[in-house]
C-alpha positions as CSV (number, residue, x, y, z in Angstrom):
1,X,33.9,10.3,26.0
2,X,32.7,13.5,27.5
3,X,29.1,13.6,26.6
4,X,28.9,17.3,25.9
5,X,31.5,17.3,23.0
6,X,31.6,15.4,20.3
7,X,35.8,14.6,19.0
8,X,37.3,16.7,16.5
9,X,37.5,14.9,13.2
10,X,40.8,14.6,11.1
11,X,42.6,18.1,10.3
12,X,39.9,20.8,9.0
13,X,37.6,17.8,6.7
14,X,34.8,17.8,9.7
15,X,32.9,19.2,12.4
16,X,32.4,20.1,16.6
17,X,29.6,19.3,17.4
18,X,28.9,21.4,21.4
19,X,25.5,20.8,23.7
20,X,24.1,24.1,25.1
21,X,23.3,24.8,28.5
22,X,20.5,22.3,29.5
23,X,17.7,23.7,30.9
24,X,16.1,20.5,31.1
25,X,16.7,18.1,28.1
26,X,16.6,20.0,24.9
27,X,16.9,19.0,21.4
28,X,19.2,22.2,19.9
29,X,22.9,22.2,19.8
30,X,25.4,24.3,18.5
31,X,27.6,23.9,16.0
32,X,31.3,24.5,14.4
33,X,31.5,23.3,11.1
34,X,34.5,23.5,8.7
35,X,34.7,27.8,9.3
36,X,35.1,27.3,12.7
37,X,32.3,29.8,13.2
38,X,29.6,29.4,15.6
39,X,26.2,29.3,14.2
40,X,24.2,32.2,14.9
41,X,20.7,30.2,16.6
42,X,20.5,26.3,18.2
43,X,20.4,23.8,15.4
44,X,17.5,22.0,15.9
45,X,18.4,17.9,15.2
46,X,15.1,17.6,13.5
47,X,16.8,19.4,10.5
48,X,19.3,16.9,10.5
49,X,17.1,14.1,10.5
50,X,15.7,15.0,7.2
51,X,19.1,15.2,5.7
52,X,20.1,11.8,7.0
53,X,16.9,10.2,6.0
54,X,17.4,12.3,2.0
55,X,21.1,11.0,2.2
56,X,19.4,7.4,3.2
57,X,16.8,7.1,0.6
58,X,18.3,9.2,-2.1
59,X,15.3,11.6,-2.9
60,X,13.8,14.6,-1.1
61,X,10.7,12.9,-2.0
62,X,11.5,9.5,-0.5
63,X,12.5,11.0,2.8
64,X,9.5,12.6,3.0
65,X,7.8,9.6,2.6
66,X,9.7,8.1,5.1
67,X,9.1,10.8,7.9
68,X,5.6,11.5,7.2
69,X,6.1,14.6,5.7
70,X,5.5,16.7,2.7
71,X,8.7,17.2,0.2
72,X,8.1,20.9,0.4
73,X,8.6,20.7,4.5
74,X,11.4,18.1,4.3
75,X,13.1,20.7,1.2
76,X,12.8,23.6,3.3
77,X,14.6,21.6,6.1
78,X,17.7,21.2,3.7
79,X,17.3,24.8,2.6
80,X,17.5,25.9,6.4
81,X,20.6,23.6,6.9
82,X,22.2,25.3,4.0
83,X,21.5,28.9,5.1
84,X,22.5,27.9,8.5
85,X,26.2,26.2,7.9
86,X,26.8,28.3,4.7
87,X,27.4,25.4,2.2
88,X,25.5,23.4,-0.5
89,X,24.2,20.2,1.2
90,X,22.7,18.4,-1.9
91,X,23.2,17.9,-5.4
92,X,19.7,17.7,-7.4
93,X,20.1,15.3,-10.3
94,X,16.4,14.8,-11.6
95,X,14.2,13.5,-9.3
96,X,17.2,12.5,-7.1
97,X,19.2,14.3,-4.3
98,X,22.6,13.6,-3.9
99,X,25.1,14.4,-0.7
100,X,28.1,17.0,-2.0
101,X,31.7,16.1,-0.6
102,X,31.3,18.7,2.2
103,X,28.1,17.0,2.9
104,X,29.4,13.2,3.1
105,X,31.8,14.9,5.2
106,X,29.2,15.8,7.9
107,X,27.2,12.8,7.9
108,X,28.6,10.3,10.4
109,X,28.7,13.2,12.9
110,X,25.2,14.1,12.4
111,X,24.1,11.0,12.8
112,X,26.1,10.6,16.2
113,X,24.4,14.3,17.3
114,X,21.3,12.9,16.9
115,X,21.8,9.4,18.3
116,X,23.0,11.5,21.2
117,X,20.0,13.8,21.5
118,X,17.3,10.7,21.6
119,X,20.1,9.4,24.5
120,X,19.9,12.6,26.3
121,X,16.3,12.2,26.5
122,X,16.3,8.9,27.3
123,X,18.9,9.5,30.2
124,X,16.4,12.6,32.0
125,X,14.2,10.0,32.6
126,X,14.5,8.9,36.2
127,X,12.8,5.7,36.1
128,X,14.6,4.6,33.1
129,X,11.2,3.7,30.9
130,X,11.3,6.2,28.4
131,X,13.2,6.7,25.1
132,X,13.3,6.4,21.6
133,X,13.5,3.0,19.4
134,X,13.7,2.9,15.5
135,X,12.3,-0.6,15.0
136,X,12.7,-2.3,11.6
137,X,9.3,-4.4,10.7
138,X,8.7,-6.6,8.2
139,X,5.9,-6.1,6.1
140,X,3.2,-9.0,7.2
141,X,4.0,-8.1,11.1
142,X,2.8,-4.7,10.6
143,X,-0.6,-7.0,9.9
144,X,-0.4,-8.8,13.1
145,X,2.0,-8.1,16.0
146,X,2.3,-4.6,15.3
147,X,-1.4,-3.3,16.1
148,X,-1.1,-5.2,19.2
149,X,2.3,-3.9,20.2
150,X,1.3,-0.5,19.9
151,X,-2.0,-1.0,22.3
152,X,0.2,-2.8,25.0
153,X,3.2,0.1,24.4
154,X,1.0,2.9,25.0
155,X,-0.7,1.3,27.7
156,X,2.6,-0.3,30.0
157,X,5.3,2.1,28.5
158,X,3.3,5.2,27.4
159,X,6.8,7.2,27.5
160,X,8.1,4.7,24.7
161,X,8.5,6.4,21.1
162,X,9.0,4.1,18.2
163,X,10.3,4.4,15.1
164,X,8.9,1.9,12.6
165,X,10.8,1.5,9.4
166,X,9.3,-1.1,6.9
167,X,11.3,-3.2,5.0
168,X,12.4,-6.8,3.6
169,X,14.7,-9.0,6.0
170,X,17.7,-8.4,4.3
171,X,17.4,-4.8,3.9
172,X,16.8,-4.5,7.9
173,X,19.7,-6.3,8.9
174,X,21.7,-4.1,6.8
175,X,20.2,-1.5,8.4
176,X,20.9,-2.9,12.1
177,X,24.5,-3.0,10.9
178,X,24.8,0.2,9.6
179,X,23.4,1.7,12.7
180,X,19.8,2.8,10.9
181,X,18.0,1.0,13.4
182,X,18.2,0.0,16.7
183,X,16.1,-3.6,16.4
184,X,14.5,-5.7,13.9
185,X,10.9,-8.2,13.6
186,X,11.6,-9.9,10.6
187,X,12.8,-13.6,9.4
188,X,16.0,-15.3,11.3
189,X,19.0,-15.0,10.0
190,X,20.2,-18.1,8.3
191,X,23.9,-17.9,9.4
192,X,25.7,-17.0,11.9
193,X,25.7,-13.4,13.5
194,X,27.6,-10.9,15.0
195,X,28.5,-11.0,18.9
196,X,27.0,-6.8,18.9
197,X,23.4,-8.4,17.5
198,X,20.7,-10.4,20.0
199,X,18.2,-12.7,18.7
200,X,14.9,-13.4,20.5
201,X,12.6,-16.3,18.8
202,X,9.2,-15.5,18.7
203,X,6.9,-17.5,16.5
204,X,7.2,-20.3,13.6
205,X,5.0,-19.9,10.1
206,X,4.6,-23.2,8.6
207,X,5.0,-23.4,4.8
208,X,1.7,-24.0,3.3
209,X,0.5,-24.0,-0.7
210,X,-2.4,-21.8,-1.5
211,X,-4.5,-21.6,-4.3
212,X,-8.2,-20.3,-5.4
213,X,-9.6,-23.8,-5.2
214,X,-9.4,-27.1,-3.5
215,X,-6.5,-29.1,-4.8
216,X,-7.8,-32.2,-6.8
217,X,-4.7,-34.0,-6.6
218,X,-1.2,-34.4,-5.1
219,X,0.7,-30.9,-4.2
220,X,3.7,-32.0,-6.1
221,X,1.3,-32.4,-9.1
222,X,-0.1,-29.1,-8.7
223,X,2.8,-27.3,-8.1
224,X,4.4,-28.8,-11.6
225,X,1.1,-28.7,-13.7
226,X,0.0,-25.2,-12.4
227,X,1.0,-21.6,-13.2
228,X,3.4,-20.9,-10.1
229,X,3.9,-17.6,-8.3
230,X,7.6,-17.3,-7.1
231,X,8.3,-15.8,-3.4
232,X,11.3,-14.0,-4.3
233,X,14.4,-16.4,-4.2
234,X,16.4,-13.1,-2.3
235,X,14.4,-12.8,0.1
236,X,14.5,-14.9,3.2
237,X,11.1,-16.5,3.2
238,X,11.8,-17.5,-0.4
239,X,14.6,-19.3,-0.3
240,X,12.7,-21.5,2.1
241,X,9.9,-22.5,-0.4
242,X,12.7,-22.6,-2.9
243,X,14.7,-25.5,-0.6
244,X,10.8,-27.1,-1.0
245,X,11.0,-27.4,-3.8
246,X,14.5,-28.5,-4.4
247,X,14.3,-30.9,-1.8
248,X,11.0,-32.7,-3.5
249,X,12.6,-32.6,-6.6
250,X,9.8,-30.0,-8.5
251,X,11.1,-28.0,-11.1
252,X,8.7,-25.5,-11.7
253,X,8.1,-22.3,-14.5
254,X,7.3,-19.6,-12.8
255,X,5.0,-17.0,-14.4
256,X,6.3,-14.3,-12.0
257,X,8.4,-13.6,-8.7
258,X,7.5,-11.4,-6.1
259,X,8.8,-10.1,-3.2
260,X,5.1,-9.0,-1.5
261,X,3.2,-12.4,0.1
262,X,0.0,-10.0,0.2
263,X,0.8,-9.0,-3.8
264,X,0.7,-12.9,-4.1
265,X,-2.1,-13.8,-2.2
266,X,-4.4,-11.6,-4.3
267,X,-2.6,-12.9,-7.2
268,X,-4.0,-16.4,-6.5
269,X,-7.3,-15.1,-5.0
270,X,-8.2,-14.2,-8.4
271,X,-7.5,-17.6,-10.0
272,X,-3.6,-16.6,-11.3
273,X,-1.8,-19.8,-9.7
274,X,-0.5,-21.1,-7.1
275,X,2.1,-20.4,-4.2
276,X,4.1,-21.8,-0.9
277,X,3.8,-19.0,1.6
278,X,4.8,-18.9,5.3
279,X,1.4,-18.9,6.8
280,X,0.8,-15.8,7.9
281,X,-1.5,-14.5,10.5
282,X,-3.1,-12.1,8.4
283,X,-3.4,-14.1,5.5
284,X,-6.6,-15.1,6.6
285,X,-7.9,-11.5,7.1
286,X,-6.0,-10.7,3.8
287,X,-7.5,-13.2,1.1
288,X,-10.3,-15.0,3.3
289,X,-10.8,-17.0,-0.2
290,X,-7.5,-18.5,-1.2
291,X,-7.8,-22.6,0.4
292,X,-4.7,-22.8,2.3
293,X,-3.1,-26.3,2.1
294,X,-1.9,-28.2,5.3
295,X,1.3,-27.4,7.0
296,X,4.6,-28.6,5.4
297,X,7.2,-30.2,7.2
298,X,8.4,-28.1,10.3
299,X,12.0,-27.2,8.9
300,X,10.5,-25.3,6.0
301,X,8.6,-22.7,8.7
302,X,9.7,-19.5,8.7
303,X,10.9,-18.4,12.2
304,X,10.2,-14.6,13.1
305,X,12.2,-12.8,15.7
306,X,13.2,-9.9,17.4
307,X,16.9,-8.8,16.9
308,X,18.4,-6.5,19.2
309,X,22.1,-5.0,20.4
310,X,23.9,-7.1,22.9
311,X,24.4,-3.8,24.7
312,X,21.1,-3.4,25.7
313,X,20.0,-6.8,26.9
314,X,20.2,-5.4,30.6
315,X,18.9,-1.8,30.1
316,X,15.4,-1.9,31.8
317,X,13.6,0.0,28.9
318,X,14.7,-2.7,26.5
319,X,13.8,-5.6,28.9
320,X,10.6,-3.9,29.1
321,X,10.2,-3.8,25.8
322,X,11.3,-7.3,24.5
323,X,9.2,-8.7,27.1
324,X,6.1,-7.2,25.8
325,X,7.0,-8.1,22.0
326,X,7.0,-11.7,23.4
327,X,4.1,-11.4,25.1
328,X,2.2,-10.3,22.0
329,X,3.6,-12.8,19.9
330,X,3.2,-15.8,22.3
331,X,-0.8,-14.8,21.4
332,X,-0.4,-14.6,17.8
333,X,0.7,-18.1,18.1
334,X,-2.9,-19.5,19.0
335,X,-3.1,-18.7,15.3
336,X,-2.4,-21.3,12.4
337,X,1.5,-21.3,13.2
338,X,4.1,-23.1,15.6
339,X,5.2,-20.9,18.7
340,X,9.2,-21.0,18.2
341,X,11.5,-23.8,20.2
């Protein structure tokens, strides 16, 4: 495909999408849309970041969240968008924002313009070390790899901008396969994936029970006799304590389910029940006063990795990259978990 144009949707439902002369690597293009009428000044992508993440999260105020903005800068994005192509982008239903036809129309080429503009500066760069990478995290690694990642980043690949999206397992791996983000530190997938998806292990979390006090009998006992805090059955983690407790024959009544391991943590800190967690790095730092039980068996750990597209493995930037996600997690694993096999 020639890099400077973006193809012509079906018949008149889409848009053209034309780069500029570069004067250097910029981030403004023009555009065509539906009228066939060029837009008076460069469209600067940023605009159309805000609309994908509002189209993403459903509310102005979501995206804003999401971008580390304020709603009234993300709203007077939209609003420029609008005056710019001459159409209503979003339809405001309460609190919500919803994309109009014309809208859902222009979507999947927006999000290739701006793929293309973080490629475009990725490609200026001679030595092949700088770019842009939205990285899905789950929650606890933000507690423990992520602080560590940054300092090593900034240090070895100071030309390296991340993107870090929060989010449960499941939700990033949708993500990854809708194209929303370009890797993902969170749980291993449980079945089988795709040949376009990567998976690098990096550490094990045994499953552990913890509760306010010293156990005074059996875990089994405890776990039947005691109120029980659920990890989330959805979630990945979950349904490993949940094969636990299938597999030991404990039926249990839980008071509540949650899909936070720091929510339930405190929970139990303060006397509420008991839990099987993955053990955590930062659950330690997190509630210093919850007694953590010893290890489980190893096939209840949770395994952690770092997913990534099969079309990168070879790109120097991304070898950089997964080599110093490695690095920091091979040192997290001194901690109370299993290093991955």
């Amino acid at each position: 495909m020639d890099p400077r144009m973006v193809p012509d949707p079906p018949a008149r439902s889409g848009a053209r999408f034309a780069l500029p002369p570069l004067g250097g690597v910029q981030k403004e293009w023009y555009c065509f849309l539906f009228t066939g009428q060029k837009i008076g000044n460069p469209l600067d992508t940023k605009l159309l970041e805000s609309l994908l993440q509002v189209a993403q999260q459903g509310s102005i105020a979501a995206a804003a969240r999401r971008q580390g903005l304020t709603p009234a800068a993300v709203g007077q994005r939209i609003q420029t968008l609008e005056t710019e192509l001459g159409f209503q982008l979003l339809e405001r239903v309460g609190q919500s924002s919803r994309p109009t036809e014309a809208c859902l129309r222009l979507l999947p080429h927006a999000r290739e313009l701006v793929t293309l503009a973080h490629h475009l500066a990725e490609k200026a760069d001679m030595d092949g070390m700088s770019g842009y990478i939205r990285v899905g995290v789950i929650s606890t690694l933000f507690q423990d790899l992520v602080p560590t990642l940054l300092r090593r980043i900034k240090a070895e690949l100071p030309a390296l901008r991340l993107h870090l999206i929060p989010g449960t397992s499941k939700d990033l791996y949708a993500g990854f396969c809708r194209d929303e983000i370009d890797a993902a530190l969170f749980v291993e997938p449980h079945f089988e994936l795709p040949k376009a998806a990567l998976v690098e292990p990096l550490v094990s979390e045994p499953l552990v029970m913890i509760s306010r006090d010293r156990p005074d009998r059996p875990i089994d006992d405890l776990l039947r006799e005691s109120s029980y805090l659920r990890y989330d059955t959805h979630s990945w983690g979950g349904m490993i304590a949940e094969k636990f407790l299938r597999d030991r024959r404990i039926k249990i009544d839980p008071m509540v389910e949650l899909d936070s391991l720091e929510t339930i943590a405190i929970l139990v800190s303060e006397g509420l029940g008991v839990s099987l967690v993955p053990h955590w790095r930062g659950l330690d730092r997190f509630a210093p006063d919850v007694h953590v039980s010893p290890s489980l068996a190893a096939e209840y750990d949770r395994k952690l990795c770092l997913m990534y597209p099969n079309k990168n493995r070879n790109d120097p930037l991304w070898v950089a990259f997964r080599a110093l996600v490695t690095e920091c997690a091979a040192g997290l694993a001194r901690g109370p978990a299993r290093t991955a096999g």
